[in-house]
NURO-637940 format. One record per atom (N, C-alpha, C, O): residue in one letter; x, y negated, z. Coordinates in steps of 0.1 Angstrom, whole numbers, plus 5000, padded with zeros to 4 digits. Example, Ala and Ser with C-alpha at 12.3 -4.5 7.8 and 13.67 -1.06 7.14 Angstrom:
<atoms>
A513250575078 A512350455078 A513250335078 A514250335085 S512850225071 S513750115071 S512950005079 S513449895080 
</atoms>
This chain:
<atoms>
X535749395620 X534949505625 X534849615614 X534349575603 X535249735616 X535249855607 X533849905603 X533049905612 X533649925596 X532149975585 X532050105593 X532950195596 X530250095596 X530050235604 X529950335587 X529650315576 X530550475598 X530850555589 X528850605589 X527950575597 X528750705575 X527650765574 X528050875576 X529150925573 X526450955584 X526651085587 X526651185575 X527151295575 X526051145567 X526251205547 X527051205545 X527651125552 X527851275538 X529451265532 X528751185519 X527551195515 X530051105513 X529551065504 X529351135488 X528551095479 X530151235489 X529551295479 X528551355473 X528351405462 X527851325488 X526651465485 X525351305487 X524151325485 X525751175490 X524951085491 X524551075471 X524851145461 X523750975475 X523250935460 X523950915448 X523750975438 X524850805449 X525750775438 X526750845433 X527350825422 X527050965444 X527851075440 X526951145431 X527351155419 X525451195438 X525051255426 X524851235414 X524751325405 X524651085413 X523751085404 X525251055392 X525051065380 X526951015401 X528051035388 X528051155381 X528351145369 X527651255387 X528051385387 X527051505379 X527251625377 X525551395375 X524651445372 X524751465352 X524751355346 X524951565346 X524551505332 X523651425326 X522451425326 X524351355322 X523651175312 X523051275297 X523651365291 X522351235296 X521651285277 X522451175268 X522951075274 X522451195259 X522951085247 X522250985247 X521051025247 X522250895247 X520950745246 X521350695231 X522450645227 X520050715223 X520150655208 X519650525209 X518550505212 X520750415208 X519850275208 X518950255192 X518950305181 X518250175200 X517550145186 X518050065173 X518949985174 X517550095166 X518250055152 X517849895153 X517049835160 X518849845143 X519049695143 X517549665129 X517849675117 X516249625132 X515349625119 X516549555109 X517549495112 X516149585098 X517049605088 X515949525076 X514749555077 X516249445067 X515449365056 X514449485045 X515049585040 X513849475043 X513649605031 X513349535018 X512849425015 X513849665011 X514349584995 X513149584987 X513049524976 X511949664993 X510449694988 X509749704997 X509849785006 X508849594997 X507549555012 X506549645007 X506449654995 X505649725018 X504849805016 X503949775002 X503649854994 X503549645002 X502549594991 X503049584980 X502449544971 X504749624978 X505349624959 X505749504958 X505649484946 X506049404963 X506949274960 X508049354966 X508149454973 X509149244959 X510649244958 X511149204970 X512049134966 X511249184982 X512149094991 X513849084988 X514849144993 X513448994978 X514848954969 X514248824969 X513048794967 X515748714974 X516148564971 X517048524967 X518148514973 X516748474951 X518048434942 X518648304943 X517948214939 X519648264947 X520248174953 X521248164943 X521748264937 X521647994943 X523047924936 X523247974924 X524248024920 X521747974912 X521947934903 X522247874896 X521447784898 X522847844887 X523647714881 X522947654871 X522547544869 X522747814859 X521947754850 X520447814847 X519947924845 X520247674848 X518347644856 X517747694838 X516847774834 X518747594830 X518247614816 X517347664809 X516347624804 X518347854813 X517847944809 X516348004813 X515948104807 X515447944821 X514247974825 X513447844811 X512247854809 X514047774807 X512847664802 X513247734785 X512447684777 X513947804781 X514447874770 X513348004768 X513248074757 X512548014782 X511548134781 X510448064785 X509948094796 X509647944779 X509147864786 X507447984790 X507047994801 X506948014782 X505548094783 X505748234792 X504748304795 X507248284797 X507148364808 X507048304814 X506148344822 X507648184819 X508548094835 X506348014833 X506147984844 X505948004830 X504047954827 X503548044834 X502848014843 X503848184830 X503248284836 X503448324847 X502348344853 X504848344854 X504948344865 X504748264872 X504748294884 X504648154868 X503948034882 X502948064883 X502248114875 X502648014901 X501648054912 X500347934901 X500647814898 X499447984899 X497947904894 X498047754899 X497947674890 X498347714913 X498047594916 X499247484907 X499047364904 X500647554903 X501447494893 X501247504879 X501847434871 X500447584877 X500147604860 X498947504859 X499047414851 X497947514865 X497147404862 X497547254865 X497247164857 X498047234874 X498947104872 X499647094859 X499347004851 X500547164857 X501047154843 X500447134832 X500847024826 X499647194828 X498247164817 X497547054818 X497146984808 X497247034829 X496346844830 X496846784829 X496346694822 X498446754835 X499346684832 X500246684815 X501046604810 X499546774810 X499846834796 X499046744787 X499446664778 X497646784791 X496446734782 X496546574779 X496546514768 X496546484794 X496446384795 X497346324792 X497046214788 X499046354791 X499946304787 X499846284773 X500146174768 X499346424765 X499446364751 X498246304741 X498246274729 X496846294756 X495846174751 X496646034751 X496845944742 X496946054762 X497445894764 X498645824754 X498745704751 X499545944748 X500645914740 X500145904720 X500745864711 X498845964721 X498145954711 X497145824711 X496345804702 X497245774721 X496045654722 X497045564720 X496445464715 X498345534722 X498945464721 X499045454710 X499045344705 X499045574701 X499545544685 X497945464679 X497845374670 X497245504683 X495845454675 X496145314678 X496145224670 X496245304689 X496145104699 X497545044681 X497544954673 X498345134682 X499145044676 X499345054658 X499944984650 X498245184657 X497645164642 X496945024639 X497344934632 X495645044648 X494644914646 X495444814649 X495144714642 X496644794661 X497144634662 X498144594649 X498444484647 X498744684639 X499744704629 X498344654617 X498644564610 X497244704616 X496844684605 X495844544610 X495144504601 X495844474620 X494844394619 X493644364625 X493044254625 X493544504630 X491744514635 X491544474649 X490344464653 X492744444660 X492144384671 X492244244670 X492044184680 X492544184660 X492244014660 X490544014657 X489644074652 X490743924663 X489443864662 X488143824651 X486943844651 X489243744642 X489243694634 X489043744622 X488443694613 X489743874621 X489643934607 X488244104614 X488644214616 X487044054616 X486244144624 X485644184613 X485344304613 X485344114603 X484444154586 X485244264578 X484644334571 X486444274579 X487344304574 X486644484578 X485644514585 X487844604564 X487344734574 X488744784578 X489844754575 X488044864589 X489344864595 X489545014598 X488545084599 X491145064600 X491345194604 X490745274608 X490545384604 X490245214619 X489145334631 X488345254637 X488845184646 X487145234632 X486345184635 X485945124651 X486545174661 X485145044652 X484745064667 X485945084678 X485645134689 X487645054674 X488445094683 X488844904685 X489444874675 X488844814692 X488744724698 X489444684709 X489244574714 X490444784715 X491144774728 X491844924732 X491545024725 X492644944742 X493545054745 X492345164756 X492745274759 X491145124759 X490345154759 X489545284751 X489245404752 X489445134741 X488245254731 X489545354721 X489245454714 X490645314721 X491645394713 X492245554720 X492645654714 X491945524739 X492345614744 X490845744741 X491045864738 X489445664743 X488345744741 X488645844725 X488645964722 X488845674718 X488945804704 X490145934706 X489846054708 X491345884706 X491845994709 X491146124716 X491046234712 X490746094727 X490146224733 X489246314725 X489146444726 X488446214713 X487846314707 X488146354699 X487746464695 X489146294691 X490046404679 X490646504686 X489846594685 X491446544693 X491946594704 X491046754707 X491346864704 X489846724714 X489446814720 X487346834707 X486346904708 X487646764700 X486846764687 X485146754692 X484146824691 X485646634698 X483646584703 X483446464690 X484346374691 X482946454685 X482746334683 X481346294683 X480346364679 X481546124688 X480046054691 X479545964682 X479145854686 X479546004669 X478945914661 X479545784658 X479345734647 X480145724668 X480745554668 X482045504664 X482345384661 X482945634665 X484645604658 X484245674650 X483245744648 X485545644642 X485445724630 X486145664622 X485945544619 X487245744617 X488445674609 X488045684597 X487045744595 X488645614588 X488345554575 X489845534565 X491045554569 X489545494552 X490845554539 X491445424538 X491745384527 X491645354549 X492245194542 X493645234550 X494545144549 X493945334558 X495145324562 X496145514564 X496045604573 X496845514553 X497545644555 X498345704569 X498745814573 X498345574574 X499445644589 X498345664597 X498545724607 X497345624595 X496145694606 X495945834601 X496045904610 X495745894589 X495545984582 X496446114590 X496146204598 X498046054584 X498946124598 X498946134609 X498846254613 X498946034618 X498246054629 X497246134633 X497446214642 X496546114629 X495246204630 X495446374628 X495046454636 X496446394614 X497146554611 X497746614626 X497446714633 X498646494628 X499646544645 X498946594650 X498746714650 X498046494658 X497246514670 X496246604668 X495346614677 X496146664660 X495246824655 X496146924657 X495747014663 X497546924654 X498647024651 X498747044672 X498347124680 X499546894671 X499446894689 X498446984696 X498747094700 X497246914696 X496047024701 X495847144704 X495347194714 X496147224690 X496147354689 X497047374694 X496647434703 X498047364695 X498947384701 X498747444712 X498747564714 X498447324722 X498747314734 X497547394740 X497847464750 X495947404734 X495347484736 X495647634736 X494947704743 X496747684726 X496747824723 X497747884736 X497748004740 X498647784741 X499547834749 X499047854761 X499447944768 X497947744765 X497047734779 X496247874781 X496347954790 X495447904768 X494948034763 X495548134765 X495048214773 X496548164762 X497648274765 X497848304780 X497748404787 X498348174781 X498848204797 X497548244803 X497648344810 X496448164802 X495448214809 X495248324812 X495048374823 X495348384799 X494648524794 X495748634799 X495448754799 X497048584803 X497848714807 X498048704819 X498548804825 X497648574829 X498148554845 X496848634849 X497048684860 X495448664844 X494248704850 X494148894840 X493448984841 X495148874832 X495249054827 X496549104832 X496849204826 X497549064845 X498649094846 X498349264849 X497249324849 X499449314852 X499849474853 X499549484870 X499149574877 X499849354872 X500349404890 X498349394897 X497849444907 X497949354889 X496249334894 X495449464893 X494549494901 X496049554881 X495749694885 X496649804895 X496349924899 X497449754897 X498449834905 X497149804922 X496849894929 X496649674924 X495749694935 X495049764940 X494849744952 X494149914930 X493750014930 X494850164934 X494650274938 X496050104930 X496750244932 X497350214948 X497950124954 X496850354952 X497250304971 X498650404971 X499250454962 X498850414981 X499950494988 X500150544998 X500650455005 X499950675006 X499750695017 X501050595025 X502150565020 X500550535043 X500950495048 X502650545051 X503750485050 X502550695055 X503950755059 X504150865053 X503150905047 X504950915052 X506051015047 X506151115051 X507151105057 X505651275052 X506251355054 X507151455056 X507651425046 X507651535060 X509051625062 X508551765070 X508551775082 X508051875061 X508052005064 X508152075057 X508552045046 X507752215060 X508352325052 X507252375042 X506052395045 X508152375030 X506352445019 X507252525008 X508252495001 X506652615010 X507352755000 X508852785006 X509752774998 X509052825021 X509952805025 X511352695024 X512452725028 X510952585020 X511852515015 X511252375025 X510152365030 X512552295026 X512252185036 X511952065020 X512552035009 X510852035025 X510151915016 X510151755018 X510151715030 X510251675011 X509751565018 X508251495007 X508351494994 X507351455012 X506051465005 X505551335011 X505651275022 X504851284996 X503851155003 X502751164994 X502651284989 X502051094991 X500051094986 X500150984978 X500850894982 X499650984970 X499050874959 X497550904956 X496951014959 X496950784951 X495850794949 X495450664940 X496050564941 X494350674933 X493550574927 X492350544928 X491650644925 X491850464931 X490750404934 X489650414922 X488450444924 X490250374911 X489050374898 X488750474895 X489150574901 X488050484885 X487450564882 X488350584866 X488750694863 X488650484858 X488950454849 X490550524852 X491250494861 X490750584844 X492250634845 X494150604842 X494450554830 X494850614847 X496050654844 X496850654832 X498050654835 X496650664822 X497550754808 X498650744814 X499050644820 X499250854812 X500950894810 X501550854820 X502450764821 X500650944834 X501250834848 X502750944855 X502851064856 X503750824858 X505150884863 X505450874873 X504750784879 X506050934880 X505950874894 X507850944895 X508251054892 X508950804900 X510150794903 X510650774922 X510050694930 X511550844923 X511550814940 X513150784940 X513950844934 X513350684948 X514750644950 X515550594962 X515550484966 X515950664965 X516950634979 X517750514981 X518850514975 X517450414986 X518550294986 X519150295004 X518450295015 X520450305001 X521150235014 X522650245014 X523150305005 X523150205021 X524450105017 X525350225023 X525250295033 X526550215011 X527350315013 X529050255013 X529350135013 X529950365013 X531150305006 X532350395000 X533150465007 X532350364990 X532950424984 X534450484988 X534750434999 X535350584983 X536350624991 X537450564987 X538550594992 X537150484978 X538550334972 X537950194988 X538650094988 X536950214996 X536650135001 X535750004995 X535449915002 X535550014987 X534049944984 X533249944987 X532950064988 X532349874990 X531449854999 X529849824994 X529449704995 X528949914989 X527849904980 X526749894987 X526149994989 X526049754992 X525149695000 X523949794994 X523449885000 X523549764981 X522549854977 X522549964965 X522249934953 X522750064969 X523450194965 X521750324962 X521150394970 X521350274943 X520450364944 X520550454940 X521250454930 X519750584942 X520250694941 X518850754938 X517850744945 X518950834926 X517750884920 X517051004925 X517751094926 X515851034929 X515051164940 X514551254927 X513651214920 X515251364923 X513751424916 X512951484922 X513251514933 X511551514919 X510351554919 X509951674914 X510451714903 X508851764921 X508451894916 X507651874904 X507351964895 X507251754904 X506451744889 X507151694882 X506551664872 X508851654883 X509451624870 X509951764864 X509951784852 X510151824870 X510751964863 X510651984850 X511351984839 X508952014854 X508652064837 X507951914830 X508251894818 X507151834838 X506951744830 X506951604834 X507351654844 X506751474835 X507251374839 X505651304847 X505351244857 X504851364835 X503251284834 X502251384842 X501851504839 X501951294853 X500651364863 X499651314855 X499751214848 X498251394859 X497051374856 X496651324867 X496251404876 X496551214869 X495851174883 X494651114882 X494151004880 X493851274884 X492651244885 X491851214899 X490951134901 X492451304910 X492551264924 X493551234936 X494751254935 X493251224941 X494851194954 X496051334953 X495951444958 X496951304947 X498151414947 X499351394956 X499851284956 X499651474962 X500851464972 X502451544960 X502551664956 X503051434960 X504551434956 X505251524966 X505151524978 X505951594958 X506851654966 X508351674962 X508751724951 X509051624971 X510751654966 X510851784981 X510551794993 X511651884968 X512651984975 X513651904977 X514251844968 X514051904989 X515251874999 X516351964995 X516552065002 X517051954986 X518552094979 X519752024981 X520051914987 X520552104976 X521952024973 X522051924970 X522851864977 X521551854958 X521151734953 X520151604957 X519651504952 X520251664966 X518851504980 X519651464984 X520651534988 X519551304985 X520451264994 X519851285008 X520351225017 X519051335010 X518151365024 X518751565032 X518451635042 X519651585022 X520651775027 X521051745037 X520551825044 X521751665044 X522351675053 X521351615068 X521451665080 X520351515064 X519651465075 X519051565085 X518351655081 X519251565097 X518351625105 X517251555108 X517051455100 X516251565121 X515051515126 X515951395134 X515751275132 X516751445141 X517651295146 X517951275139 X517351165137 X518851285130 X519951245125 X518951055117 X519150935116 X517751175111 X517151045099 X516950945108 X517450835104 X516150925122 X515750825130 X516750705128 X516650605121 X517850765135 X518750695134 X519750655123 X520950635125 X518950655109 X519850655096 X519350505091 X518450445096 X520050465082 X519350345076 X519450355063 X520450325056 X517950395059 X517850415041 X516350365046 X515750345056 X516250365026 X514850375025 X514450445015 X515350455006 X513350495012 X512850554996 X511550474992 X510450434996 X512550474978 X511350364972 X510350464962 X510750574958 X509350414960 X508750514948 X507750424944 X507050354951 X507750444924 X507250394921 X506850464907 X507450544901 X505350384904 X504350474902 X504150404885 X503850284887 X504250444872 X503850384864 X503050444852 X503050564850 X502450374846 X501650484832 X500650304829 X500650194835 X499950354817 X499250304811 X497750274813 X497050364807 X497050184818 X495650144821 X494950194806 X495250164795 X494150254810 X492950324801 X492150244793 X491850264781 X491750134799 X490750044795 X491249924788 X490549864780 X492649884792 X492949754786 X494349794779 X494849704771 X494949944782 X496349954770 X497349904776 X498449934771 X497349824786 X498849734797 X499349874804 X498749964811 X500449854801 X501549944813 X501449864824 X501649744823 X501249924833 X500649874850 X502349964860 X502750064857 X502749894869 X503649954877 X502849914894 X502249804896 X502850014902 X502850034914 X504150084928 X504450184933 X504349984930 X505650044942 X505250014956 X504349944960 X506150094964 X505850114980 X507150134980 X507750154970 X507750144995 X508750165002 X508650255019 X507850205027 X509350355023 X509550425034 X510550435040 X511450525038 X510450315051 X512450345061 X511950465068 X510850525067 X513150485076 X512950585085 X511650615093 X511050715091 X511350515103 X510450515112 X508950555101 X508050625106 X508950535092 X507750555087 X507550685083 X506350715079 X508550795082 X508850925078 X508451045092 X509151035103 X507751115092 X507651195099 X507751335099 X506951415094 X508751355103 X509551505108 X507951605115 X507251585125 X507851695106 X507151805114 X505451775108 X504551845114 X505051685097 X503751675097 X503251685082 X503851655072 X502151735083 X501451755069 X500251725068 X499451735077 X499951645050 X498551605051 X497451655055 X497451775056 X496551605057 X495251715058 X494651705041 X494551615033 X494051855040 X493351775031 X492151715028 X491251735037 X491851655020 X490751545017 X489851535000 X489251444994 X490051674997 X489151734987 X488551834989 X489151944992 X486951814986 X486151934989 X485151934978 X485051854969 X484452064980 X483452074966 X482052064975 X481852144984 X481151974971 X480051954974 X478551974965 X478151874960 X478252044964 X476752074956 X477752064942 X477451964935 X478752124937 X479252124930 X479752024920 X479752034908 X480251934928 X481051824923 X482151794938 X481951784950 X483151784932 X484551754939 X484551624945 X484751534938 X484351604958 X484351454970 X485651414974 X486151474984 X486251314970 X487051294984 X487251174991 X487051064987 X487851225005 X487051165018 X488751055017 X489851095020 X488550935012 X489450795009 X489850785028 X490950765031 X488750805038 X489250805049 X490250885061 X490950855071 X490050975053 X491251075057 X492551055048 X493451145050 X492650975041 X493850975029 X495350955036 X496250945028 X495650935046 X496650935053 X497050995064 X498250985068 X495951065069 X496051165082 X497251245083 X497951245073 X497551305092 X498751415089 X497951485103 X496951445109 X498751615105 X498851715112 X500351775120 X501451745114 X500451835129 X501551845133 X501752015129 X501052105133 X503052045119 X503352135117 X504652205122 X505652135123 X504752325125 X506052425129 X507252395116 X507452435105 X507952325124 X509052265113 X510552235118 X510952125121 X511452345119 X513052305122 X513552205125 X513452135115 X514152135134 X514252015137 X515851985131 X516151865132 X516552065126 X517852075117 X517652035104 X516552005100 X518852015095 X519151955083 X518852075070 X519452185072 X518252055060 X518052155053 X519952195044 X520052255033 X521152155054 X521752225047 X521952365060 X522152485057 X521752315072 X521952425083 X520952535077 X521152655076 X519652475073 X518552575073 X519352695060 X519152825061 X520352625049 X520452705039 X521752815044 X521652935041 X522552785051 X523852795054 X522952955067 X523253075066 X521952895078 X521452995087 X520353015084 X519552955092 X519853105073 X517753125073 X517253155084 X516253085087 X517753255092 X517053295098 X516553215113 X515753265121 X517253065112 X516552945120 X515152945117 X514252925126 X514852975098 X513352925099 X512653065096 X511453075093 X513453145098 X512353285103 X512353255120 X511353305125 X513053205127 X512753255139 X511953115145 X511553115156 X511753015138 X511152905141 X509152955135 X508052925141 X509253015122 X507953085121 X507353185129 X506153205131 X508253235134 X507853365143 X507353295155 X506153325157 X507953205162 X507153125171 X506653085172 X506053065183 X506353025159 X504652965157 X503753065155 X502753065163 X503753155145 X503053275149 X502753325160 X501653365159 X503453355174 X503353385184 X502853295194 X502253325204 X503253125190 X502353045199 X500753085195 X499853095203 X500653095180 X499453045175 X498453195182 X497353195188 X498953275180 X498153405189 X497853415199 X496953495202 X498953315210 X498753285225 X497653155226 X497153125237 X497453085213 X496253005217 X494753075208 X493653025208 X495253185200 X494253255197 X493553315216 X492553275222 X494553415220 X493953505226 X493953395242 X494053455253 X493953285242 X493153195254 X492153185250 X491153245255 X491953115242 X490653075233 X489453215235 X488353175238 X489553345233 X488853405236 X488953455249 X487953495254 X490353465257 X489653525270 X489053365276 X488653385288 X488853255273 X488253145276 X486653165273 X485753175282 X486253185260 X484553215256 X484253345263 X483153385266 X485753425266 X484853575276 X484253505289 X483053515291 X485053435297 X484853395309 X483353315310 X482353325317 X483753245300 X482453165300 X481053205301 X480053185308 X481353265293 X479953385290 X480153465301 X479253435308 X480753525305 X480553595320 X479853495330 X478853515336 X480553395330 X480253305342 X478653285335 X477953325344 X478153245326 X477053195321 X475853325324 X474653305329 X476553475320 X475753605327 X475253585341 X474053575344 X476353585348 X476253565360 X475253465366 X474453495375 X475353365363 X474953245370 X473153315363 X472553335374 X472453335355 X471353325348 X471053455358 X469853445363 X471753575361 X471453715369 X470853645381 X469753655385 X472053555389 X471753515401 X470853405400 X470353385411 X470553335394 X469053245394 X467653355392 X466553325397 X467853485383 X466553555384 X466553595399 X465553575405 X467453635403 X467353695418 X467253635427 X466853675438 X467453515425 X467053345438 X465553325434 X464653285442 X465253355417 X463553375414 X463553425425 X463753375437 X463353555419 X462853715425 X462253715441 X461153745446 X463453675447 X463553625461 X462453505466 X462053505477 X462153435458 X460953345463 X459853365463 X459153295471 X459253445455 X458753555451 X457753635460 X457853765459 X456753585469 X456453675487 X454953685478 X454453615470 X454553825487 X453053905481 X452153815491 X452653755501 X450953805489 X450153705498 X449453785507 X449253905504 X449153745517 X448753845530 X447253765535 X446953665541 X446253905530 X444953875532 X444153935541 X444054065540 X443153845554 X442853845564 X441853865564 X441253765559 X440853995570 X439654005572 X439454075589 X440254105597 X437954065589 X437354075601 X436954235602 X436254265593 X437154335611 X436254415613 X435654445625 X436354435634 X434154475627 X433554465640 X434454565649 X435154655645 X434354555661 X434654645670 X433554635678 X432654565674 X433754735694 X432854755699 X432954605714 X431954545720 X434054595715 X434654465725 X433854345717 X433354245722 X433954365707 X433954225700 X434554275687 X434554385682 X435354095681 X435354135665 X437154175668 X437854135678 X437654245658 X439254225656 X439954185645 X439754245634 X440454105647 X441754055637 X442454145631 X443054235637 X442454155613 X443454305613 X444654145599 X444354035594 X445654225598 X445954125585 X446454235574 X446854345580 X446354235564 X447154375555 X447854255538 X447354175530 X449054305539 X449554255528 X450054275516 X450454175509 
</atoms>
């Protein structure tokens, strides 16, 4: 049985149209991609198939330092106690070498007093060791290898005290503990300032205590390949800065927004507003100078892929002068605004200016068309507001009736009714 025909032709049915219809480009989404700098300044770097382990016990008081607390203090008790116990041993086998745990020879004097068992030899050790002593041991001159002994386990001590000390004192003074105060605005901007296409982000410090000699470095990483065909997974590439120009060191005394001119020399010339979405880089930047109060060079980093960069916006700002001292508002520190901004690559913009004269001009002319609503909007209002207050006096006015008063006057019939109002 033959297929009923339709009375549509089929071209003009649906699937004709919709062959026939222009498709837009469809940008799939990007593959998330690893990032070489997590917003919070760690490395997402894993070093694998090391061979030689060695060279980390060759630095043994950095590889102390960098372990996580819960391994450094294991290490240290396991430190302390190891060389009580290897020192109680030597005392147990002073006193068993000279005599003093027999029984028999108890009148006798003996090396270390009151040491009687692996017991009281481990107690004494502890107190030469960590320098308690309770009155009851107490070594004596009838034996020179106690004497030594006794030198060691002093030398040992200090020792082991001064390195625990150190480490202490630099895992709880590290650099990265002040970097905790240095923030970084969330995203990235991209608009125009001094005619020129920018890319701009915010820093800021929380203390009050300052900065010395603070730098601030921006760097492009993403994978390129060379024209021999090499293939450079992480390929970085240095950003200058409007404050490197003339000098390297900001005064950051309050939140400053960085700015790179987008020139010949960015690797960001060629990007447009699409083009970046779909690019896979990132910019790293990172922030260093000298802590005021303790003299440690402190470093601070952050990282911005694509998605985090926004085409077309600018900070707000977030300094003001209040009864004359300068405020600023830490809650606004990431805000942006939507600004009149080319949606082209700043080499089109250099190659055709007059895109971003005719892109200002439009903004100028939207911004006058929401000037001049905006007032014929407060005219109306106020008219309508005239009006309405006119016709409520007049709906008064209108309720408004003179009162109508009734007297009697005699007539000759009788009395008559008159009313007058």
């Amino acid at each position: 049985m033959l297929a009923r025909k339709s009375i549509i032709p089929e071209e003009f049915g649906l699937p004709g149209l919709a062959s026939r219809m222009p498709r837009k480009p469809v940008f799939r989404d990007r593959v998330n991609k690893a990032r070489f700098i997590a917003k919070n300044g760690s490395c997402n770097l894993a070093h694998k198939n090391i061979r030689e382990q060695g060279r980390f016990l060759q630095d043994v008081f950095t590889t102390l330092v960098d372990l996580k607390w819960r391994f450094t203090l294991v290490i240290f008790t396991t430190t302390f106690v190891s060389s009580w116990l290897l020192f109680a041993m030597s005392w147990w086998l002073v006193a068993f070498a000279h005599g003093d745990l027999d029984p028999q020879q108890r009148n006798r004097t003996h090396c270390v007093t009151e040491v009687k068992s692996f017991t009281s030899a481990f107690l004494f050790s502890i107190e030469v060791q960590v320098t308690i002593g309770f009155g009851v041991r107490m070594i004596t001159e009838q034996c020179p290898t106690a004497i030594t002994v006794l030198i060691l386990q002093n030398i040992v001590g200090l020792i082991i005290n001064a390195v625990m000390l150190g480490c202490i004192f630099m895992k709880t003074a590290q650099s990265n503990r002040r970097a905790e105060t240095l923030i970084f605005s969330r995203h990235a901007v991209i608009a125009v300032r001094n005619n020129r296409l920018c890319f701009m982000i915010r820093i800021g410090d929380l203390r009050k205590s300052m900065i010395i000699g603070a730098t601030v470095r921006l760097q492009v990483v993403r994978k390129t390949t060379t024209p021999e065909g090499e293939v450079i997974p992480i390929h970085q590439i240095d950003v200058q800065t409007e404050s490197a120009v003339a000098s390297n060191n900001l005064f950051l005394l309050a939140p400053l927004i960085i700015c790179h001119v987008i020139d010949k020399n960015s690797p960001l010339y060629d990007l447009s507003a699409m083009e970046l979405q779909c690019s896979d880089l990132e910019v790293i930047v990172i922030l260093e100078g000298v802590v005021e109060t303790t003299g440690i060079t402190t470093q601070a980093r952050t990282s911005y892929v694509s998605e985090e960069i926004q085409w077309g916006h600018r900070f707000v700002p977030i300094v003001t002068e209040e009864e004359g001292v300068y405020s600023v508002d830490y809650s606004k520190f990431g805000n942006t605004v939507k600004v009149t901004t080319p949606l082209c690559s700043a080499r089109e913009l250099d190659e055709k200016p007059s895109i971003l004269i005719q892109t200002l001009q439009k903004s100028e002319l939207s911004h006058q068309n929401s000037l001049r609503k905006r007032n014929s909007m407060r005219r109306n209002n106020s008219m309508r507001k005239g009006a309405g207050s006119s016709g409520s006096l007049r709906r008064n006015n209108s309720g408004i009736a003179s009162p109508k008063v009734q007297f009697f006057t005699p007539g000759d019939g009788g009395q008559t009714l008159n009313a007058v109002t």
